[in-house]
N, C-alpha and C positions, 0 to 999 in steps of 0.2 A: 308260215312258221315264223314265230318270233328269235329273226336271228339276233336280235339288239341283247336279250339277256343272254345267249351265250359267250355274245361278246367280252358280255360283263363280268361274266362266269372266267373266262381264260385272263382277263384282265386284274381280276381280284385276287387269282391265286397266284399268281406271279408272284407277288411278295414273301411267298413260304417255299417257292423253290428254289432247287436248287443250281449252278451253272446251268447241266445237261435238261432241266426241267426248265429251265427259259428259252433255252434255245426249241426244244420240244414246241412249248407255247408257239413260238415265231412261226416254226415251219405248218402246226398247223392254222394257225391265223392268217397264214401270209401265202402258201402255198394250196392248201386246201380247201379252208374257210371260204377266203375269195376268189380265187381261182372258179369253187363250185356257184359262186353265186354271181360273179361275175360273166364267165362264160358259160361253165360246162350244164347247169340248170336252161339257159336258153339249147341250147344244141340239143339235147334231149325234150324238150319244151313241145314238138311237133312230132314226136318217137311212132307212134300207135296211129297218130289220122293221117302218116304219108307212109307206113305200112300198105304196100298194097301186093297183091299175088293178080296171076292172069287167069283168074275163072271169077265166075258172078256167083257162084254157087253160092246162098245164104249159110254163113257161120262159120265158110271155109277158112276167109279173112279170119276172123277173130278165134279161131280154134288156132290158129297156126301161130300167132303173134303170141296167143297164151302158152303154148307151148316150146319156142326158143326161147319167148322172155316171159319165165311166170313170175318178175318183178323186174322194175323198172328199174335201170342204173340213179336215178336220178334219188329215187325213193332206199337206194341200196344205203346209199352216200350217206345221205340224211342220217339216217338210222345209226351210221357206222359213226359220223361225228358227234352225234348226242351221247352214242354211248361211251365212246372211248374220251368226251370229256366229263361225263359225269360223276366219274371217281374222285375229282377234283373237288365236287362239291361235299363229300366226305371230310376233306382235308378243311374246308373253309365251316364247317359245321363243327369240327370237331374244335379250332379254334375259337369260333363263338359261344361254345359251352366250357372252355376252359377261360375265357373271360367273363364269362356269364358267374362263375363257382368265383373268380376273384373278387366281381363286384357285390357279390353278394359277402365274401370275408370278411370285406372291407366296412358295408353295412352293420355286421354284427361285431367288429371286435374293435372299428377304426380305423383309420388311415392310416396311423402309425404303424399297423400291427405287422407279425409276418406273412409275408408274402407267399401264397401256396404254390406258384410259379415262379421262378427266375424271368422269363419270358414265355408267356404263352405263344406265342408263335415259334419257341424253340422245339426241332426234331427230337422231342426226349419221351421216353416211358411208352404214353398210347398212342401219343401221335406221331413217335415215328414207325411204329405197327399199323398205324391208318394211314401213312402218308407211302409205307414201305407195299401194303393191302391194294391201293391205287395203282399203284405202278404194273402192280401184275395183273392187277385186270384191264390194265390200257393194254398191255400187252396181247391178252390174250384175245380181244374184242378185235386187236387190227389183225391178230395174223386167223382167226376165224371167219372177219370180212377177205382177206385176201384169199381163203381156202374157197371161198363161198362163189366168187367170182370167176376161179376157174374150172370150178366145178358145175356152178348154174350152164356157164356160158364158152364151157371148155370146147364143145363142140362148133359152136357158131360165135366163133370173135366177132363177131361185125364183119362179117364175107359180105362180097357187091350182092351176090343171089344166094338163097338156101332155098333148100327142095322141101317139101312140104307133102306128108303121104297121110295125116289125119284126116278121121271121119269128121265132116260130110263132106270130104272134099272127093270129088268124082275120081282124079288119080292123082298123080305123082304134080306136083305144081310149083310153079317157080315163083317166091316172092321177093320184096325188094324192101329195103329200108331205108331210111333217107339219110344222107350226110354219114354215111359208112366210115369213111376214111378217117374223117374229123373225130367222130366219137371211138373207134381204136386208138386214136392217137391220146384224146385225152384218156381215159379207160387205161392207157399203158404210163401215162402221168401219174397218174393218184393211186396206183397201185406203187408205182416208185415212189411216191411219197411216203405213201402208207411203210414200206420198206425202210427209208431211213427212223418213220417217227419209231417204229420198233428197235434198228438200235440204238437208237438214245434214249430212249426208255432201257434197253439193257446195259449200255454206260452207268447210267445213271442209279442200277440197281447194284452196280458194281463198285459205282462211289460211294453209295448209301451205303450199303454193309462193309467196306472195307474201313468205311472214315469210323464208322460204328468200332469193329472191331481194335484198330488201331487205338482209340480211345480207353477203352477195357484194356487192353493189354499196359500203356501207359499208367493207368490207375492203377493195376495189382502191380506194377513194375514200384510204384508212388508207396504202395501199402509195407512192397517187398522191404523197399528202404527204409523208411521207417522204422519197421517191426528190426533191422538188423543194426540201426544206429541205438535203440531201445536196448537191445540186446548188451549192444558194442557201452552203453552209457552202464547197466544193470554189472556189465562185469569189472567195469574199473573203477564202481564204487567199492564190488566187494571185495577186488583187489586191496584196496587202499584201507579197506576196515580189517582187512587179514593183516596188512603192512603196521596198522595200525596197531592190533593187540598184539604181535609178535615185538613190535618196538618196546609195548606195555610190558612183557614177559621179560625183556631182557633187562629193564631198570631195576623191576624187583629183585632180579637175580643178583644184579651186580651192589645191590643196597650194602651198607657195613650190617653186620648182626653182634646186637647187644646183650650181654650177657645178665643172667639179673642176679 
């Protein structure tokens, strides 16, 4: 697997997240990323060929091994980190097509002209609904890997021996997995991890819509003023035009009147 473009993948959107969305990055780059490829892909790397039970019966091995693990942690992981960074490329997409729509303005009306973005990489309009869209399905992919793991494997955490009573196997049989210890230990690693990347991704949804909301409410607070300084401007003109023809009404009045 080409982990070089994932790299590049978490690398590239950095730039459009935000606090709690860089720290996110780090811990899975730093805790996940290499942790799995560093250690925990080797440690599972021998999972299935030092799998062994104590009968010869053909199929009894590999009917047993398919059935405590009908997938490999190794292959769980993968799967789990492709997909919970792939929302990401959503957010890096959606910024290349709103630079794509400026350079192309810019072709047809000039350089000087206006600009259909303030900042395309700014959280506004669709892409903070794509970048808001991301976050929950990061969310939802890690606590569905984490459901998935104690559910595959709720029964057999990596114990030293499991009992084994599938066909072809003659009776009840005891088999072994290699390096038990080591892979609960990580297995209880990257599930805590996976645990924090979740709430900070729920932080982070909680910045997002509150800085969002805070915004709106500041603008119609912006409109509220306005519209009452308007108001405040609209009545002490017509004050002053009332002060005004009443001053008129009272000259005439006081005029001398000519007899003819």
């Amino acid at each position: 697997m080409n982990w070089a473009f994932l790299q590049g993948l978490l690398s590239g959107v950095n730039k459009y997240s935000t606090a709690f969305g860089r720290i996110w990055l780090s811990v899975v780059f730093i805790f996940r990323l290499m942790v799995f490829l560093v250690a925990a892909e080797k440690v599972w790397g021998d999972e299935q060929g030092n799998f062994d039970c104590d009968t010869r019966q053909p199929g009894c091995k590999n009917v047993c091994y398919d059935h405590f693990y009908p997938i490999a942690y190794s292959r769980l992981w993968s799967l789990q980190l492709i997909f919970v960074t792939c929302p990401s490329l959503l957010v890096l997409l959606h910024v290349a097509y709103r630079d794509d729509r400026e350079r192309k303005n810019q072709l047809k009306n000039g350089e000087d002209c206006r600009k259909l973005y303030e900042d395309t990489g700014k959280k506004r309009g669709g892409l903070w609904w794509t970048y808001l869209f991301s976050l929950f399905f990061k969310l939802a992919v890690d606590g569905v890997f984490i459901f998935l793991v104690f559910y595959i494997y709720e029964e057999n955490f990596f114990p030293l021996v499991v009992k084994c009573k599938e066909a072809p196997c003659p009776q009840a049989v005891n088999c072994f997995i290699s390096r038990p210890t080591e892979k609960r230990i990580f297995t209880i690693f990257m599930v805590i991890t996976s645990c924090c990347c979740i709430l900070l991704t729920l932080l982070e949804m909680v910045y997002l819509m509150g800085k969002r909301c805070k915004e709106l409410a500041t603008t119609r607070s912006g409109y509220r003023h306005q519209g009452h300084i308007a108001s405040l401007t609209n009545s002490q003109a017509q004050n002053a035009h009332n002060e005004s023809m009443v001053k008129d009404h009272q000259v005439e009045g006081s005029a001398p009147a000519y007899k003819a």
